[in-house]
C-alpha positions in Angstrom: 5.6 4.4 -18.7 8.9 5.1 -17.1 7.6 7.9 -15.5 5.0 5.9 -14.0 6.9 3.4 -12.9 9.4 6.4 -11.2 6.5 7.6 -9.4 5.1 4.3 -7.9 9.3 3.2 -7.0 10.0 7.0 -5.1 7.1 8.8 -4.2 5.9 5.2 -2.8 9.0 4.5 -0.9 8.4 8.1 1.0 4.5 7.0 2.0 5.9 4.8 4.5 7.8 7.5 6.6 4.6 9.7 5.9 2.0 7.3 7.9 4.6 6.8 10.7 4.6 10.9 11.1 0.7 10.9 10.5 0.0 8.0 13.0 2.1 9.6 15.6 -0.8 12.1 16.7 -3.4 11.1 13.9 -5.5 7.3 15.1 -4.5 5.5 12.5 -8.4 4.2 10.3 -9.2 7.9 10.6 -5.9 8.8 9.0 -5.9 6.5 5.8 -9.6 7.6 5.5 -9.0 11.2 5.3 -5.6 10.1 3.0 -8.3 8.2 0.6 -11.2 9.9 0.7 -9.9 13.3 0.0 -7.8 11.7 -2.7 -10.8 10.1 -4.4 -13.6 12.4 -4.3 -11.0 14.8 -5.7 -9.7 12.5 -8.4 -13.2 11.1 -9.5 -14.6 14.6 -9.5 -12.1 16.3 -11.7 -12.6 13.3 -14.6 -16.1 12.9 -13.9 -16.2 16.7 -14.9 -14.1 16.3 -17.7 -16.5 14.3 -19.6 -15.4 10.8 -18.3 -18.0 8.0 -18.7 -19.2 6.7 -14.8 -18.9 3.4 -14.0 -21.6 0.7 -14.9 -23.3 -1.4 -12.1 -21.0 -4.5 -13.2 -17.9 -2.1 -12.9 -19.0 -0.7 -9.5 -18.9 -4.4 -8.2 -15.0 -5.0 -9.2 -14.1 -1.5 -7.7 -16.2 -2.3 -4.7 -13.9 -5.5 -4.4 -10.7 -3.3 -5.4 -11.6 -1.1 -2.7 -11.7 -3.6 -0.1 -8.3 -5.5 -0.7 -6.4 -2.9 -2.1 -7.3 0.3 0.0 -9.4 -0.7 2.8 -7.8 -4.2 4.2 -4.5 -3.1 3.4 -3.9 0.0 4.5 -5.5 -0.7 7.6 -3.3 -3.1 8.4 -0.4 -0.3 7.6 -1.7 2.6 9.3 -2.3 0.4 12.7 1.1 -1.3 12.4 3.1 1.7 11.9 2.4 2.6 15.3 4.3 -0.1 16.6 7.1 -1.1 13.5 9.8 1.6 11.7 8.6 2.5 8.6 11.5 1.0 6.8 11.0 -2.1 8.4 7.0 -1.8 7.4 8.4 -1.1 3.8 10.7 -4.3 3.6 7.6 -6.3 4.5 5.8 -5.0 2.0 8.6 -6.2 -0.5 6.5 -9.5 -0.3 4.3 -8.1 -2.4 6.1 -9.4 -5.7 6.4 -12.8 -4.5 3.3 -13.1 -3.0 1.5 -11.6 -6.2 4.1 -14.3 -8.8 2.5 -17.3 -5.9 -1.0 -16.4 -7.3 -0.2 -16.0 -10.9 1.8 -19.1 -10.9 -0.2 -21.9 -8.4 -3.7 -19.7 -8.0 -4.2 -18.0 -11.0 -2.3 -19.3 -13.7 -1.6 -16.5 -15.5 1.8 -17.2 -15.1 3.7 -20.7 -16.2 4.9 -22.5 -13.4 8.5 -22.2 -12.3 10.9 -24.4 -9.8 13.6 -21.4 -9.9 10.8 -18.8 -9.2 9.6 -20.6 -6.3 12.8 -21.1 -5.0 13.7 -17.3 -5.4 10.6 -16.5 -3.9 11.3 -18.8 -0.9 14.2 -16.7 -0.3 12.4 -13.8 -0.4 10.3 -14.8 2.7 13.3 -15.8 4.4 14.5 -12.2 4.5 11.0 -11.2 6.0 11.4 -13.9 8.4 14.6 -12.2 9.5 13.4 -8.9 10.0 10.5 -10.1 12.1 12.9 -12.2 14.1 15.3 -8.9 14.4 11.9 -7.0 15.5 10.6 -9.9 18.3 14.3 -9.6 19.4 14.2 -5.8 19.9 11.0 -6.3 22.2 8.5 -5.4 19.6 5.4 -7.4 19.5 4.7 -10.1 16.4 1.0 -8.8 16.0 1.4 -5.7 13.5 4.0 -7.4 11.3 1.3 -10.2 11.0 -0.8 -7.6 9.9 1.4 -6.0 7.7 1.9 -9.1 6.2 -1.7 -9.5 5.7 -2.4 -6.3 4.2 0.4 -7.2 1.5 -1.9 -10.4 0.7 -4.9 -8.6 0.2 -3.1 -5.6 -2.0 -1.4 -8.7 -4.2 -4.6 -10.0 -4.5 -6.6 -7.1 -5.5 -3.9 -6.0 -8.5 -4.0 -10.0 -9.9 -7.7 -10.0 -9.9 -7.4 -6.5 -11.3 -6.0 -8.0 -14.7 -9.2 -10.2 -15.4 -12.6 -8.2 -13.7 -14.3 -5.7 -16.1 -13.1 -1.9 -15.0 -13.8 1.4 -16.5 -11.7 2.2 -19.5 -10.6 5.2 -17.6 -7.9 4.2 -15.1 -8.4 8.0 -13.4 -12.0 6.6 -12.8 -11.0 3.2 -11.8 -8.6 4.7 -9.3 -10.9 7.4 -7.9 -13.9 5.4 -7.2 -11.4 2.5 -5.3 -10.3 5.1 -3.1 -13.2 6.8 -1.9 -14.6 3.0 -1.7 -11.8 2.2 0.7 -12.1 5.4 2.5 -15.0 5.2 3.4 -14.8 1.7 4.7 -12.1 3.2 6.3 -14.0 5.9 8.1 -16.6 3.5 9.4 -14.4 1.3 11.4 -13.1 4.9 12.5 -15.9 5.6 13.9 -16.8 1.9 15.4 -13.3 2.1 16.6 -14.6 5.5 18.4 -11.8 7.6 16.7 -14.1 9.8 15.9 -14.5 11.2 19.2 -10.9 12.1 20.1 -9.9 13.9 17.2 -6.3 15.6 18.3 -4.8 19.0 17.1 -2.9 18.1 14.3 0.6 20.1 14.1 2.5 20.9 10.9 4.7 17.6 10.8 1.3 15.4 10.6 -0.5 17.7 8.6 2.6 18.1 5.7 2.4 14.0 5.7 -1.0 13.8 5.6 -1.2 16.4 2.3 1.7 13.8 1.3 -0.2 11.2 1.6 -3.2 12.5 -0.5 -1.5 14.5 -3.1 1.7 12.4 -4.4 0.9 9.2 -2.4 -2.7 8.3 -3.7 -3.5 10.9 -6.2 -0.3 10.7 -8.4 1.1 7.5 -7.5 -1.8 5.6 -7.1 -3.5 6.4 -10.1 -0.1 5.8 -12.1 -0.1 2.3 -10.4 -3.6 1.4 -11.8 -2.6 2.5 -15.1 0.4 0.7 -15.1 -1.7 -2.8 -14.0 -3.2 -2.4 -17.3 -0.3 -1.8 -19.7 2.0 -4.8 -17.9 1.9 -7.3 -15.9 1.1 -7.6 -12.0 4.3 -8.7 -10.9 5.9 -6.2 -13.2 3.8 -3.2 -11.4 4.6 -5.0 -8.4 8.0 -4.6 -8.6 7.6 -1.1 -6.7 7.8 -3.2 -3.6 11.7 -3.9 -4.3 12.0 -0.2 -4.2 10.3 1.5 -1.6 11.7 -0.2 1.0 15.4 1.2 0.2 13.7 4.9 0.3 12.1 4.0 3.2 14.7 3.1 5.3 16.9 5.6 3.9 14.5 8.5 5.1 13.2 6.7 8.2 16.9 6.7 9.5 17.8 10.5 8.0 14.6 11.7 9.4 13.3 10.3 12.5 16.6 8.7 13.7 15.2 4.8 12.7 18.1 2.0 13.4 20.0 0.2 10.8 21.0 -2.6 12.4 22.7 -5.9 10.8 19.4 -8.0 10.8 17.8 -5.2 8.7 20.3 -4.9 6.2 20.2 -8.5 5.9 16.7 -8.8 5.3 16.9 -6.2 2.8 19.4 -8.0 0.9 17.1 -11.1 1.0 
């Protein structure tokens, strides 16, 4: 379990820098679908061939779901807005994540009992987002992609809190698999509606080494560690991952592509 949970806090944190690179010359939809539909046609093939048991109907219709919050609306959202936001500040708003995912266990869900000094934690918690979008609408950037970032961290809490209580296939290799080539495919088609299809770019060595990232260690390790974990713990235990990530993030995205640390981010990410 601690290896899991290594995985999901480092490899996760480096994802963030990766899209940035990949989004750079790659359109963003076509990107996360190549991420998540190589990822999961090779994941589900390998234990599909190892004897795994497929999916029933019932199943298929809680990773059709999965697929949609968790891969498809979310990473949509990230791959657009890192166009526009630093990775590492695309990271520290996904450190919602934990509080939004304790909101729904507590007042939505209850899976969770309900709390005063939670809510109040939380509540501080958005206050540091709150400051790094204020720090990024200061620095001319527009409010649009960190509203969709912050959307995209909705629908992913969402997806692992509903993930505790839907039927899913016993194997969590198949569960994560079938997600992602769900998601990437949905991803694909609003590729193609979005006509990225038709100016497909040459893709140099820096977008092509995060893009094997990306697939490899970002979706096939980590994300089939992260479903594994959502059934051996809690959600806002797995979700912890979004305290993390945002430290490595910002720690590469300034080493590598020369991102700014200013004071209003290293507020934020003390919030």
């Amino acid at each position: 379990m601690a290896f899991a949970f290594a995985v999901i806090y480092i490899a996760w944190g480096g994802t963030f820098l990766a899209i940035r690179v990949a989004v750079e010359v790659v359109p963003p939809f076509l990107a996360a679908a190549m991420r998540f539909l190589i990822a999961g046609l090779l994941l589900y093939g390998f234990v599909r061939w190892r004897g795994a048991p497929r999916p029933t109907p019932r199943e298929w219709r809680s990773l059709a779901l999965l697929g949609f919050l968790v891969i498809f609306l979310d990473y949509s959202a990230y791959f657009w807005g890192e166009r526009y936001v630093a990775s590492g500040t695309a990271a520290m708003i996904a450190g919602t994540i934990p509080l939004i995912t304790g909101l729904l266990e507590m007042l939505v869900f209850r899976q969770r009992a309900f709390r005063w000094s939670a809510v109040a934690t939380i509540g501080v918690g958005f206050g540091g987002v709150a400051v790094l979008v204020s720090g990024q609408l200061k620095g001319g950037q527009p409010l649009l992609p960190s509203l969709a970032l912050i959307g995209g961290c909705v629908a992913w809490s969402l997806g692992m809190v509903l993930s505790r209580s839907i039927p899913l296939p016993s194997s969590r290799a198949v569960a994560a698999g079938a997600e992602m080539i769900i998601g990437g495919a949905l991803l694909l088609l609003l590729s193609a509606l979005k006509g990225e299809l038709g100016h497909i770019p040459h893709i140099g060595w820096r977008p092509a080494a995060a893009l094997i990232y990306l697939i490899f260690i970002g979706s096939l390790l980590a994300f089939t560690c992260f479903v594994w974990l959502l059934k051996q713990v809690s959600a806002s235990k797995v979700a912890s991952h979004a305290f993390v990530n945002p430290v490595v993030a910002v720690a590469l995205g300034a080493w590598m592509l020369g991102e700014p640390v200013t004071r209003t981010t290293l507020a934020g990410m003390a919030l």
